[in-house]
N, C-alpha and C positions, 0 to 999 in steps of 0.2 A: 427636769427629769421627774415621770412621773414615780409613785407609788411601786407600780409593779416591774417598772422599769429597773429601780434602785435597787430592789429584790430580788430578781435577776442578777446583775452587775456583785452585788456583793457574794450571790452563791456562786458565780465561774470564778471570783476572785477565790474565794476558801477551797472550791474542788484545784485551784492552779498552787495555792500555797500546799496544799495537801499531797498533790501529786510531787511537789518539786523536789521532795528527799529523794526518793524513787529513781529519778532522773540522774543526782548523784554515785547512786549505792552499787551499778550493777557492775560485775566484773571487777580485778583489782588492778591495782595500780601498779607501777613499773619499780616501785621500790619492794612493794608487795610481793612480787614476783621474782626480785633478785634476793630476796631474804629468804624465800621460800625451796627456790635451787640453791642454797648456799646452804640450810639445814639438809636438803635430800644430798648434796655430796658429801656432807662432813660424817651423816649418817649411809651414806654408801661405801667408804673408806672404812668405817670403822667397821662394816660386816665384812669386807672382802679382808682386811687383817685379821677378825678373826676366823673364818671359813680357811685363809691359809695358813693359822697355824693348827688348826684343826688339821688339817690334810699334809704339814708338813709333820705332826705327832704318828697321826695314823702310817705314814711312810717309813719313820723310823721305826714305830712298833714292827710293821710287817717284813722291818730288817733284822731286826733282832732276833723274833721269830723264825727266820728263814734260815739264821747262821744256829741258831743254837739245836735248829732242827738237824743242822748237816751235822753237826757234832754229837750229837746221839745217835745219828744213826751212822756215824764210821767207828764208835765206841761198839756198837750193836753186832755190827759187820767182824772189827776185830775179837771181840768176844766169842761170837760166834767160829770162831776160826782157832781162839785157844783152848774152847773147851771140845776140840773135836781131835788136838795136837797128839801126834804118835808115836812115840819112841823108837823111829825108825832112822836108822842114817843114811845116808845117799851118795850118788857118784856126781862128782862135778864134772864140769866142760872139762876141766884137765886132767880129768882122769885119777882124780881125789877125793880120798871119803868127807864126805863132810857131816859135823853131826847134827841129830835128829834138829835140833835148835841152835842157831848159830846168830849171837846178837852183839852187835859192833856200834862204839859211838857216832861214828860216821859211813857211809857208802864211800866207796871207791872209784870204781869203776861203773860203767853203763848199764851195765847188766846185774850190778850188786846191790843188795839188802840192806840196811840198818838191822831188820830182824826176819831170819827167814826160819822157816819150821816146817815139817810134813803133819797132815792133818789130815783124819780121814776122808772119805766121800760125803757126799749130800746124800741124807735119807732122802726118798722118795722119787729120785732123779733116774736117770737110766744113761748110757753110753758110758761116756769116758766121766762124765760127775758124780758116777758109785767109787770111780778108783779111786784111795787116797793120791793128794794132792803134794803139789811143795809148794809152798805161799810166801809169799815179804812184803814186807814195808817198807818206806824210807823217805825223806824231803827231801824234793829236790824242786829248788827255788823257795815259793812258797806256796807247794802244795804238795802235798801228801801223795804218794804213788802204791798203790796196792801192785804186785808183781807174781804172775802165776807161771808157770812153767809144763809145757806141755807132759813134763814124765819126771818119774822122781830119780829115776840113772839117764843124766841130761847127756847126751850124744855130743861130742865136737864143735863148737861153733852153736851152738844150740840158744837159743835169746826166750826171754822171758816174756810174756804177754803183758803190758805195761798199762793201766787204766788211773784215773785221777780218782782219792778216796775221798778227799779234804782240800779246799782252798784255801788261800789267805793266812796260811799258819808260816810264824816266824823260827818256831823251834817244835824240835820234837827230841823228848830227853828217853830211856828204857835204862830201867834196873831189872836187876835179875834177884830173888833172894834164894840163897842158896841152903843144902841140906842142914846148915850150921846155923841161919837163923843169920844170916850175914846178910848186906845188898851189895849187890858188885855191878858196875858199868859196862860189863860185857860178861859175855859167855860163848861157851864154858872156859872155866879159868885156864892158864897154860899149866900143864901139868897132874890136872886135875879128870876126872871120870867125866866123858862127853854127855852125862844124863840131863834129864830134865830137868829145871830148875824148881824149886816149890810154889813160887808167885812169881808174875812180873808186872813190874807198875811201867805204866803208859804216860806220858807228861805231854800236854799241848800248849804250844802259847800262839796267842790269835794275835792277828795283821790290831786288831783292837786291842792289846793290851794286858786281857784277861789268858789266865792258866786254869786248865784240867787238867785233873789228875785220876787215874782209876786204875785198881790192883783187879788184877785175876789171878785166884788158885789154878795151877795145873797140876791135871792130876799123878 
């Protein structure tokens, strides 16, 4: 072998050892590859637990939210309705005076109250929503029934317009305090002058657990 022959022979040898890592290195290998989906599922699991408690928190808030909203605004509603209350008495289906405020621990019957009152008209309204009203409340089951009545000297047979105020309520308690500075479970006492009472407090207990409480002056 000559000279240039051997000089030759030994550079394809160095460009072959040079190339031969190269030949190795590309792409990974099969254990490569099972370590590599085995970090991307362990870290796919742990976003999707946390993304759903993320979105199981956000749920409950927008529940809580939604209940405590319904309950301000049937506080709002009956409010509204006692600071409008009139010292007026009325005729019953039977042909009975009943007075202006008439508040019972329990309903009775289909068409009765826990707490019914006359209260005036709606400013701003026109028809039959300027004339003072007869209004109640009551639970039945566990939900709140607001109860209107077309006229405050109710005709024979005559039924009350019946709409849902509040859901999911387990109890609904009313005190009366009277001119004495006393609270009593009903009104007006037997024996006693059919007037309005001086406050009444409103008691809720929710399908959850928790109680509301709120007093109104009437006037």
């Amino acid at each position: 072998m000559s000279g240039e022959e051997s000089r030759v022979w030994r550079k394809r040898r160095s460009d072959a050892v040079a190339l031969a890592p190269h030949r190795f290195t590309q792409g990974f290998t099969l254990v490569e590859l099972l370590v590599a989906l085995a970090i991307f599922v362990v870290m796919a699991a742990t976003a999707y637990r946390g993304l759903s408690a993320i979105l199981d928190a956000r749920q409950r808030i927008d529940q809580e939210n939604f209940k405590w909203r319904n309950v301000a605004l049937f506080y709002a509603r009956l409010e509204n309705d006692l600071e409008a209350v009139l010292d007026r008495p009325v005729r019953g289906t039977a042909e009975l005076a009943l007075p202006a405020l008439v508040g019972n621990a329990l309903s009775v019957g289909d068409d009765d109250a826990q707490l019914a009152f006359t209260r005036s008209g709606y400013a701003g309204q026109v028809g039959l929503l300027t004339a003072p009203q007869r209004v109640g409340y009551r639970l039945h089951g566990e939900t709140l029934e607001l109860l209107t009545w077309a006229a405050l000297d109710q005709a024979p047979r005559s039924r009350p317009e019946i709409n849902p105020a509040l859901k999911e309520v387990t109890q609904f308690a009313l005190r009366y305090l009277d001119r004495n500075g006393n609270w009593q479970t009903q009104w007006p006492l037997p024996g006693q002058s059919p007037g309005l009472p001086a406050a009444l407090e409103a008691s809720i207990t929710l399908r959850s657990g928790e109680t509301v409480q709120r007093i109104f002056a009437l006037p």
